[in-house]
C-alpha positions in Angstrom: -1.3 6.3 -15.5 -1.1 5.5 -11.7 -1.5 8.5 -9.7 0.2 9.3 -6.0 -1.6 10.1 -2.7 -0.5 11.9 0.4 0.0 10.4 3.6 -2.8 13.0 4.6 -5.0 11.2 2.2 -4.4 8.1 2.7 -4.8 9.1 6.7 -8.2 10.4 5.8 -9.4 7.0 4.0 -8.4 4.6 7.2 -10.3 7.7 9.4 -13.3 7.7 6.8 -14.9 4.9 8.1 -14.8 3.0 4.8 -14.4 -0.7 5.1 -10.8 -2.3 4.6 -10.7 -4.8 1.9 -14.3 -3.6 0.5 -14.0 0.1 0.3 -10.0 0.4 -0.5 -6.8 -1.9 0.1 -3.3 -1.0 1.3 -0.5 -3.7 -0.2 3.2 -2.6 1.5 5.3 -4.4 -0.9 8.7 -4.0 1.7 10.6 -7.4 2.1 12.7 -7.4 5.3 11.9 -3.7 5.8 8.4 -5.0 6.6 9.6 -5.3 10.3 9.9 -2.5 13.0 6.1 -1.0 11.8 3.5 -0.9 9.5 0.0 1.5 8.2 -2.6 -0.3 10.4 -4.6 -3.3 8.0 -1.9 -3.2 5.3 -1.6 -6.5 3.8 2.3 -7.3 3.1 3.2 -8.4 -0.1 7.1 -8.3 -0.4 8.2 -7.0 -3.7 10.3 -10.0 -3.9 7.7 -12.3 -4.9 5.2 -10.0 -5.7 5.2 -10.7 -9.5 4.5 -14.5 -8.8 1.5 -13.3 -7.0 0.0 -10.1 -8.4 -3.1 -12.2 -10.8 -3.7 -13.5 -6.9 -3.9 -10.4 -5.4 -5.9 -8.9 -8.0 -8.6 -11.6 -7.6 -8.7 -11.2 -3.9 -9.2 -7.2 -4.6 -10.8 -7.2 -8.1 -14.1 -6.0 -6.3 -12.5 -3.4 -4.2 -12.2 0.6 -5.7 -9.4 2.1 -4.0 -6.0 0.1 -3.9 -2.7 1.8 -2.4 0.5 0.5 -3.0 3.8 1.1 -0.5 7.6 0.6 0.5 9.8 2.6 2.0 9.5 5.5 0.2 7.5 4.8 -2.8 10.6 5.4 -5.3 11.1 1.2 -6.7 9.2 -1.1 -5.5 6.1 0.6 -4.8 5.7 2.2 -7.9 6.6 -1.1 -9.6 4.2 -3.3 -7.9 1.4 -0.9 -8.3 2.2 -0.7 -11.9 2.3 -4.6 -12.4 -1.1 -4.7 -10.2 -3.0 -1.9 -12.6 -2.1 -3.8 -15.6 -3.0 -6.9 -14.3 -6.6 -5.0 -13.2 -6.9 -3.2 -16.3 -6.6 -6.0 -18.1 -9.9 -7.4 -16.3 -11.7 -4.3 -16.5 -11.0 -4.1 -20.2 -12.7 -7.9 -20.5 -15.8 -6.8 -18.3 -14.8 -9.1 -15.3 -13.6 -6.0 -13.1 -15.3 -2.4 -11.4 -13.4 0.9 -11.9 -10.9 1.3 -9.6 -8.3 3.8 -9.0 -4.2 2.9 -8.1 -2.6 4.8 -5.9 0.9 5.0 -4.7 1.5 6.9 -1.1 4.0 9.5 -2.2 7.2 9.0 0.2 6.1 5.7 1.2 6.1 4.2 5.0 8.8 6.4 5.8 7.3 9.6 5.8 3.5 8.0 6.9 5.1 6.9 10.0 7.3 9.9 10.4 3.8 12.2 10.7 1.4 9.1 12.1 3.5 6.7 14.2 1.9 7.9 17.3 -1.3 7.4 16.2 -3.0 3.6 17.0 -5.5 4.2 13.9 -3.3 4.3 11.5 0.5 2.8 12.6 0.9 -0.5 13.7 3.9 -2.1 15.3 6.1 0.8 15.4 9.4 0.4 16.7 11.3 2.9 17.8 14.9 0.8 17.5 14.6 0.5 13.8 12.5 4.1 12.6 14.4 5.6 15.9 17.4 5.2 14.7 19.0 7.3 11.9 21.8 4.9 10.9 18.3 2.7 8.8 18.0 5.2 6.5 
């Protein structure tokens, strides 16, 4: 069952001083969205394609514990991605090739991360102001 995690949380982890890529993984699975800002070291991985890559991504991260999955608010393609990447993980784990790890899904997504974070340099990159600025995006 994948679990959610807070924007505080996930805050917390980058802040932690755990490694990126070794320690835990961030995958925002936006497409076109990706633009206008992003959680600082988040690797993009547009929902559009994700399911052509997800045994890719899960042997680049197989080794890492913490894995947190993102759109724009978590509702569809987050979810779906993270689901597709736990079962592809599982799987491994179940065969002895893979650590425990946990799947996470950042309850209300980039929105709401950059709505608390985006003026913070540790933890939002590329922020725009025209596109999360501007109500008429959402």
């Amino acid at each position: 069952m994948l679990k959610y995690i807070s924007p505080d949380e996930v805050a917390a982890i980058i802040k932690s001083g755990k490694v990126p890529m070794k320690d835990y993984c961030i995958f925002d699975v936006r497409d076109d969205d990706w633009a206008g800002g992003n959680i600082k070291g988040a690797h993009n991985a547009p929902s559009s394609q994700f399911y052509v890559h997800v045994n890719d991504l899960v042997q680049k991260t197989k080794d890492v514990p913490t894995v947190i999955f993102h759109c724009a608010l978590s509702q569809v393609r987050g979810p779906k991605a993270a689901r597709l990447y736990a079962e592809a993980r599982d799987q491994l784990e179940g065969d002895g090739l893979d650590i425990p790890h946990q799947v996470f899904i950042l309850r209300g997504g980039f929105s709401d991360f950059q709505a608390k974070y985006k003026d913070d340099p540790e933890l939002v990159e590329n922020w725009s102001k025209e596109v999360w600025g501007n109500p008429q995006y959402f």
